[in-house]
C-alpha positions in Angstrom: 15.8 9.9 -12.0 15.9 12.9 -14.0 12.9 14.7 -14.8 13.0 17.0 -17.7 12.1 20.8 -17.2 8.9 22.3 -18.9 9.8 24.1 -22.5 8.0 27.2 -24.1 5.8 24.8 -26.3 4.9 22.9 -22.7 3.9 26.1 -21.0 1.9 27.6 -24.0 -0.3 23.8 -23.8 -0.6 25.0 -20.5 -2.0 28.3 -20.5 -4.3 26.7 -22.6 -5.2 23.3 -20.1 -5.3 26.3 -17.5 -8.4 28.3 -19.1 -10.2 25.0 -19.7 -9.7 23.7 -16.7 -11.0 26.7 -15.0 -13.9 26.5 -16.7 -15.1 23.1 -15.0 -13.4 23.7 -11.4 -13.4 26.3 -9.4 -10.5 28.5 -10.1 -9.2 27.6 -5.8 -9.3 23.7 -7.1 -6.9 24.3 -10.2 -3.3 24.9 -8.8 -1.1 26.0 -11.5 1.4 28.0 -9.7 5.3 26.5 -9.7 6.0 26.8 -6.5 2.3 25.4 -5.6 2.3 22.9 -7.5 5.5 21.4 -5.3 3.3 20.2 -3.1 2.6 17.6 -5.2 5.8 16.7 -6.8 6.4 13.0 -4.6 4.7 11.0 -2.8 5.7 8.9 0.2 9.2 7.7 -2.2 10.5 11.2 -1.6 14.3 10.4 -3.1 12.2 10.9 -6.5 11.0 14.3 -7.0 9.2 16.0 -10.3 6.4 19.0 -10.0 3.5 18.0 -11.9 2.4 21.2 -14.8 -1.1 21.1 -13.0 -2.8 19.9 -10.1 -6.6 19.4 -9.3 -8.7 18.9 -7.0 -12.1 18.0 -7.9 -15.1 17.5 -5.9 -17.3 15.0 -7.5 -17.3 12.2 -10.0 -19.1 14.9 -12.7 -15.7 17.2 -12.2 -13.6 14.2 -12.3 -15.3 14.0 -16.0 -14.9 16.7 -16.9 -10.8 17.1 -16.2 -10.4 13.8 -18.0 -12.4 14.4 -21.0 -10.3 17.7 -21.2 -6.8 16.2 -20.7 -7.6 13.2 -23.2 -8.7 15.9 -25.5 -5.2 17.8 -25.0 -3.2 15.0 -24.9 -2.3 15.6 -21.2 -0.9 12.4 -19.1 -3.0 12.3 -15.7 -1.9 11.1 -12.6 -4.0 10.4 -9.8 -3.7 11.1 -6.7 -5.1 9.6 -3.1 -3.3 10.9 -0.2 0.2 10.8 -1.5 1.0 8.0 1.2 2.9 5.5 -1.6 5.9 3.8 -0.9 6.5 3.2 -4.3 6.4 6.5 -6.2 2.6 5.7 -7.4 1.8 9.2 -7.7 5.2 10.4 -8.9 4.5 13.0 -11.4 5.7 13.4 -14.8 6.6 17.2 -15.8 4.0 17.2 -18.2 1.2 15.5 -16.6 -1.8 17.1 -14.2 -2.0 15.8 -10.7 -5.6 14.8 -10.5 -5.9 14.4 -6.3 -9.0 13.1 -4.8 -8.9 14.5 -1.3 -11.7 17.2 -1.5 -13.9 13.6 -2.5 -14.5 12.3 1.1 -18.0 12.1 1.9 -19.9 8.8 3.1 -22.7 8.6 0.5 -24.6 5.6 1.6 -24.7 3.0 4.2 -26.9 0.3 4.9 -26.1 -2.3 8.2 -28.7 -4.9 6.6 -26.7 -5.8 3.7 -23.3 -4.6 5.4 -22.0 -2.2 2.9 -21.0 1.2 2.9 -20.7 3.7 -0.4 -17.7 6.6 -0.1 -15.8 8.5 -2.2 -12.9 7.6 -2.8 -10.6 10.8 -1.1 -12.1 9.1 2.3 -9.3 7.8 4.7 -9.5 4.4 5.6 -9.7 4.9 9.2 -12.0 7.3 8.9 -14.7 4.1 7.2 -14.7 2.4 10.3 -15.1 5.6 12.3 -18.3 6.3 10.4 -19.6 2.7 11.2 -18.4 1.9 14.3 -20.7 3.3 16.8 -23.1 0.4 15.0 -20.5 -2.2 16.2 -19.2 -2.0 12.6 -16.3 -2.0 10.9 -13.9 -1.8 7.6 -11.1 -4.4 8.0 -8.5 -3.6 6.0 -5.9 -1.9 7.8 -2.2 -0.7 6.3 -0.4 1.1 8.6 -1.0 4.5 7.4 -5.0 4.0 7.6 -4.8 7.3 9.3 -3.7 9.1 6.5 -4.3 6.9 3.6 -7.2 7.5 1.2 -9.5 4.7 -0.4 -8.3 5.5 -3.7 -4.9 4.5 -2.8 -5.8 1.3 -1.0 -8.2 0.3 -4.3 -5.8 0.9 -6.8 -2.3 -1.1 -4.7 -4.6 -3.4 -3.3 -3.7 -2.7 0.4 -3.8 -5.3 3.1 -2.6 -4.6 6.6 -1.9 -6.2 9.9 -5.4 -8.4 9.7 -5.4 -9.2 6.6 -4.2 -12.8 7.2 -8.0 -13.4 8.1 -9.9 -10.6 7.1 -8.2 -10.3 3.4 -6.8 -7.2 1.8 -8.9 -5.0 -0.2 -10.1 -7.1 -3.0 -11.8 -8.9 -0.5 -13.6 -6.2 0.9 -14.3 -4.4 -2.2 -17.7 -4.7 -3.6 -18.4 -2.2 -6.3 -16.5 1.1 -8.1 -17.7 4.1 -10.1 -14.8 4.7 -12.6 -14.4 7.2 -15.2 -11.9 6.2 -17.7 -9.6 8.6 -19.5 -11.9 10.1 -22.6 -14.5 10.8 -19.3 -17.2 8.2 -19.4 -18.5 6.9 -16.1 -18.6 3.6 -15.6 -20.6 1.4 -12.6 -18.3 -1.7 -11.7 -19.8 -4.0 -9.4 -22.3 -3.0 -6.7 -24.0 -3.4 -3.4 -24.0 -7.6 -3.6 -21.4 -10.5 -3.9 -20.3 -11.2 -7.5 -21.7 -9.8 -10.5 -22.0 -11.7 -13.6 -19.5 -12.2 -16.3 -15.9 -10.6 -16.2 -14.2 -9.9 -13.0 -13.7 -6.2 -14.3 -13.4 -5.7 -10.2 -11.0 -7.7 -9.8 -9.0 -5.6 -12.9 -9.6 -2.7 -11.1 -8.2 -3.4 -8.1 -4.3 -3.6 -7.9 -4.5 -1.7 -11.5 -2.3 1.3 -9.9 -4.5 4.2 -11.9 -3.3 2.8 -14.8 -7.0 2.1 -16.0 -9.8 4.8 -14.8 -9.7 7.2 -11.6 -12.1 5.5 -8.8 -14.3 8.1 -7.6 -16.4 6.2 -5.3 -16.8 2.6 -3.7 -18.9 0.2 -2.4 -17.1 -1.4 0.6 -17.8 -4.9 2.8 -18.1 -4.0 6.5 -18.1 -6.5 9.0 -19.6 -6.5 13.1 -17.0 -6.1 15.7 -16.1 -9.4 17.0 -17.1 -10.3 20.4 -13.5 -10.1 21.7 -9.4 -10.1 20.7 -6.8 -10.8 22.9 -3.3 -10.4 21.8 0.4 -12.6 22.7 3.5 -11.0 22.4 6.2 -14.0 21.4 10.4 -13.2 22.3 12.7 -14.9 20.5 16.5 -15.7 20.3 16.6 -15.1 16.6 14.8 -14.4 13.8 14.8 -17.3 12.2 13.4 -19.2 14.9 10.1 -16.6 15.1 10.4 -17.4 11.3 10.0 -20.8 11.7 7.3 -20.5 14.8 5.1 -18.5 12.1 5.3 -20.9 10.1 4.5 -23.8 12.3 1.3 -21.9 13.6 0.4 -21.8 10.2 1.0 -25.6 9.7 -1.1 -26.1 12.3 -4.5 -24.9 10.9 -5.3 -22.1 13.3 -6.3 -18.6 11.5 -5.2 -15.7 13.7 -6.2 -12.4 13.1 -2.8 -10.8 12.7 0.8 -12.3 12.7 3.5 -9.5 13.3 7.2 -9.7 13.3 9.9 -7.5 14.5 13.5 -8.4 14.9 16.3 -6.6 17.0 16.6 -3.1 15.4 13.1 -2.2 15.4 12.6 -3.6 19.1 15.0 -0.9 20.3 13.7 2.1 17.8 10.3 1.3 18.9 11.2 1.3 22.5 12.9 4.5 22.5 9.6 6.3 20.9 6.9 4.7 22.6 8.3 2.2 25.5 5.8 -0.4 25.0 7.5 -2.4 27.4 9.0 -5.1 25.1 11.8 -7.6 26.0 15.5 -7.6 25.1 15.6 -10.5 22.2 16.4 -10.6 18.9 13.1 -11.2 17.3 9.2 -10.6 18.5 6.1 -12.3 17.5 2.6 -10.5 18.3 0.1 -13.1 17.3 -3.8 -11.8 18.0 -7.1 -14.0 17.7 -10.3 -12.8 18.2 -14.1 -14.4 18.6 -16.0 -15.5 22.1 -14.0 -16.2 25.0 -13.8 -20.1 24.3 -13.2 -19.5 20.7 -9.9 -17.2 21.8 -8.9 -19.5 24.2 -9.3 -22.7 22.1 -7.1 -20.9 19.5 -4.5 -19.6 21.8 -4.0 -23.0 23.6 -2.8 -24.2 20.1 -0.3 -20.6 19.1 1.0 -20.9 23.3 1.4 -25.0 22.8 3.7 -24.5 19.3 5.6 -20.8 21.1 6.9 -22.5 23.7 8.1 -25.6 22.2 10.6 -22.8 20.3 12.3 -21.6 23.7 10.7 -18.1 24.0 12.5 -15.3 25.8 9.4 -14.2 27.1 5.6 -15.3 26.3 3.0 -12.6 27.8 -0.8 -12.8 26.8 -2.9 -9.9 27.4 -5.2 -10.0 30.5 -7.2 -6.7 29.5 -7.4 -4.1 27.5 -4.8 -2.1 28.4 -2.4 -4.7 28.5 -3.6 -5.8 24.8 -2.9 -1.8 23.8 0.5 -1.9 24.9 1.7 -5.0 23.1 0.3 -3.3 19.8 2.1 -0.2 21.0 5.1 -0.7 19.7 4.0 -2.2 16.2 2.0 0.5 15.8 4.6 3.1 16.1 7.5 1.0 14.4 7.9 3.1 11.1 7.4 6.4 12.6 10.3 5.3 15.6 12.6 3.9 12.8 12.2 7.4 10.8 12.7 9.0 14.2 16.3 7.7 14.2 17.4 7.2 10.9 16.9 7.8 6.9 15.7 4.3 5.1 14.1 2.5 2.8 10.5 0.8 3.0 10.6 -2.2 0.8 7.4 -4.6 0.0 7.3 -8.3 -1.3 5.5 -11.1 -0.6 7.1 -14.7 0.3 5.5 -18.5 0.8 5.1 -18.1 5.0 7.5 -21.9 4.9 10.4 -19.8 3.4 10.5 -16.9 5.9 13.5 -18.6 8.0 15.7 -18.9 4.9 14.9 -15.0 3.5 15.5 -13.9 6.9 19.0 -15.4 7.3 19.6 -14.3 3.7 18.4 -10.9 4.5 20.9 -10.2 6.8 23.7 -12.0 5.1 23.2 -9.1 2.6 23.4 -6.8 5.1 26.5 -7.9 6.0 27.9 -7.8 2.4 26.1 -4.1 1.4 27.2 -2.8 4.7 23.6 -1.6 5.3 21.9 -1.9 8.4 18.2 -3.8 8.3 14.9 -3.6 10.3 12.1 -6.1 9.8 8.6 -5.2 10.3 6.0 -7.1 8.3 2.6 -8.8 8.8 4.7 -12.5 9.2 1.3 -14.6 9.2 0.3 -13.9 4.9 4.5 -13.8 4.2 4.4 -10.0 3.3 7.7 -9.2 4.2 8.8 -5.0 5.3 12.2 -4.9 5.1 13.6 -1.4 6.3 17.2 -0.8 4.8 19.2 2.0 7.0 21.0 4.6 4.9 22.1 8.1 5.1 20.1 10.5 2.4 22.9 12.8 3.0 25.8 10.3 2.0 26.7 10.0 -1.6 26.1 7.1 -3.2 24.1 5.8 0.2 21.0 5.6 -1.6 21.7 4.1 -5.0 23.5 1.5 -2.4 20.1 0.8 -0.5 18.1 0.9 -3.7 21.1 -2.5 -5.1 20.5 -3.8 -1.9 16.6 -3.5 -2.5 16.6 -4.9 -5.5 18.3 -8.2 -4.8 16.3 -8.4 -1.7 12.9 -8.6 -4.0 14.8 -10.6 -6.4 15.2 -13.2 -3.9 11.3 -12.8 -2.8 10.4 -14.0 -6.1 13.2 -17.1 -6.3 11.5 -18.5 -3.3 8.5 -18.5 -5.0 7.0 -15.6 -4.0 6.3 -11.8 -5.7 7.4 -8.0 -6.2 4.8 -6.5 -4.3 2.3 -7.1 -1.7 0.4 -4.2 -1.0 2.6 -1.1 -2.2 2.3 -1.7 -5.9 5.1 -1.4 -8.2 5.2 2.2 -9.1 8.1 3.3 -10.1 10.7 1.5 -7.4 9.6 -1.8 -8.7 9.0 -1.0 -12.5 12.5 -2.5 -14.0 12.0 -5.6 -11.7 9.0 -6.7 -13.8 11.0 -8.6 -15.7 12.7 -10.6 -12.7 9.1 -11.7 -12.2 7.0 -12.0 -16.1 8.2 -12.5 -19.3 7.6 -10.5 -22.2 4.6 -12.5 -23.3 2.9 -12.2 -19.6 3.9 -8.3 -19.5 2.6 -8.3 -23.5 -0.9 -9.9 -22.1 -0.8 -7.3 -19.3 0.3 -4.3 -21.5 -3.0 -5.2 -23.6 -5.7 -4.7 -20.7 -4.0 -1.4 -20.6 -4.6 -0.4 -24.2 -8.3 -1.1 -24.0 -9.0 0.9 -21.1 -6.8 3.4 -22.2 -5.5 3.4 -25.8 -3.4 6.4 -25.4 -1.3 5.6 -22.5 -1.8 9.0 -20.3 -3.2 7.4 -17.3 -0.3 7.5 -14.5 2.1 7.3 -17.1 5.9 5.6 -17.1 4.8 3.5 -14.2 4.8 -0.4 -13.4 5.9 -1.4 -16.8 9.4 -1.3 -17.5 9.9 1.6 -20.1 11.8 -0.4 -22.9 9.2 -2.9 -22.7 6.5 -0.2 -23.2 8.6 1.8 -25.9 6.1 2.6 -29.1 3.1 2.6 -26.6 3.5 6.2 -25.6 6.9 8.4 -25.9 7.3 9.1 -21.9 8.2 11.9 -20.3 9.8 10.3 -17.0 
């Protein structure tokens, strides 16, 4: 993607956006310097790579105001911003456009254990929730991979799930209320510290909306008490498609784990080189965890052993305590760090019917086969949000425009199964031109419109999730 370089007229408008902006942020919190401003020219999608004319870093929900209502009046595109963590080029910026990050916005504002809610900003990790609850045997459940680094703001606005999702839900399940201020600057109170509110589900647009909307400030989130106890089985297989087809079965079967999570051959052996969990030599792995009282766990994993082993398992090994419990996570946890440790690649996201999972898999690496492009799967199995991780060299030429082919027709076939784009990354910008492998006009017309009344000028996180010659009249892009 080329992004076009700033012209005098651009850099005149941004003297001026400059001098305004300083005068509602301290001068440290507007970074206007080229080289500065590289820090925030990608996100997690690093092959795409643009510096932003301004970045931001406000403190409150009254700053974040007041750097809207002064871009809408300038005609500035905003992007925002949560940690940067996106694997789809969310916060990609245009050349034109002002970074608006939220990480200086991480205080916990309220929190009350009676009703089992707590209020943050938004620039709060997600890790860093449950660290503020748990001494009170508390805790946030949603939980991507990169909750360590990963802000709220992120997680609201691509709808994040993580490994327990399958019974704790993703984000919209745990979201309760939002303060968002839409693009002109008004403030507006979404939901709140109880269930449902009355009339539109203006939450439930909010959430997955991808800062295409308003800029989420601060949230109302659902904790939950610690359960009384987990135990965790790690599952070996002969193939994938046989783990494939054991998820399914467990699913068949009416018992809700906690977390299902797959890894096949490649990421066995990364993962065991990094962080020597201890896993066994097979071409597929299962780590299926349950949690309640003692008889609840053991009433569920009487069922998930009963189905495992009528599949053949390499090896079957359930957790005595908790160290042996830490170690089957182990691995899983460290599986995208050990497969960056050893190679460039490509994180893709899309979400499949759990009975389909043994055909995708054998498809997937029958186009591995044909691209010529190693593949490592990692995903939470048990919901069908599949993680495919295509191999490449970043150094080759032509490598990555291979991978990003390979990608594509990989999603493509996520949503002829019946299934969709996107699970918890969003669309972005990877995903933008396969909209229309998923909608047709008239559903991304219908979609287009919720756009235009929150924000009639199209400047919020611009040239993102709609495919650009679909959008064409709505704003003249810069990306």
């Amino acid at each position: 993607m080329e992004m076009p370089v700033p012209n005098a007229a651009v850099l005149s408008k941004k003297s001026r956006l400059v001098a305004r902006l300083q005068e509602v942020l301290p001068s440290e919190a507007v970074i206007h310097d080229e080289a500065e401003t590289r820090a925030y020219e990608c996100d997690a999608l690093t092959a795409y790579k643009c510096p932003p004319l301004v970045a931001v870093l406000p403190s409150s929900t009254q700053e974040v105001s007041a750097v809207l209502r002064i871009c809408h009046e300038e005609g500035v595109p905003v992007v925002p911003r949560g940690s940067g963590t996106s694997l789809a080029g969310g916060a990609l910026p245009t050349a034109d456009s002002v970074i608006l990050g939220v990480a200086k916005m991480n205080a916990v504002l309220e929190t009350d254990y009676d009703n089992r809610f707590i209020r943050v900003q938004t620039g709060r990790t997600n890790l860093s929730v449950t660290g503020a609850v748990e001494e009170n045997d508390f805790f946030y459940a949603p939980d991507p991979s990169s909750q360590l680094a990963c802000a709220i703001a992120g997680n609201i606005a691509m709808n994040s799930g993580g490994a327990h999702c399958l019974k704790y839900g993703v984000t919209t399940n745990n979201l309760l209320g939002v303060t968002l201020v839409m693009m002109d600057g008004e403030v507006v109170e979404i939901g709140g510290a109880h269930l449902d509110s009355g009339g539109l589900d203006l939450l439930g647009v909010i959430c997955g909306s991808e800062g295409q909307l308003g800029v989420v400030t601060e949230a109302t989130l659902r904790i939950l008490r610690k359960p009384e106890g987990a135990r965790p089985v790690l599952m070996g297989y002969d193939s994938s498609e046989v783990a494939g087809q054991v998820v399914s079965d467990i699913i068949k079967a009416g018992v809700l784990p906690v977390a299902i999570e797959f890894m096949d051959r490649p990421c066995i052996r990364a993962t065991e080189a990094f962080a020597k969990a201890g896993y066994p030599d097979c071409e597929a792995l299962l780590i299926v965890e349950v949690e309640g009282s003692a008889a609840e766990i053991d009433e569920q994993l009487g069922v998930i052993l009963q189905i495992a082993r009528r599949h053949n398992p390499v090896e079957l090994r359930e957790a005595k305590d908790a160290n042996e419990a830490a170690r089957i996570w182990l691995g899983r946890k460290a599986a995208f760090g050990a497969m960056g440790n050893i190679n460039d690649y490509m994180c893709l996201d899309g979400t499949i019917p759990v009975s389909s999972l043994p055909h995708v898999l054998k498809r997937i690496g029958e186009m591995s086969a044909e691209y010529g492009l190693d593949v490592a799967n990692v995903f939470h199995a048990g919901d069908g949000n599949m993680h495919p991780l295509i191999l490449f060299d970043a150094n080759k030429p032509g490598d990555l425009e291979l991978c990003e082919a390979m990608g594509a027709d990989i999603l493509r076939l996520c949503v002829e199964v019946g299934g969709c784009l996107t699970g918890e990354h969003g669309v972005g910008i990877e995903k933008r031109d396969l909209m229309l492998d998923q909608y047709g006009l008239d559903d991304l017309e219908a979609q287009m419109r919720v756009k235009d009344v929150f924000d009639p000028a199209w400047l919020l996180n611009p040239a993102k999730v709609f495919p650009l010659k679909v959008s064409a009249g709505r704003r003249d892009f810069a990306a």
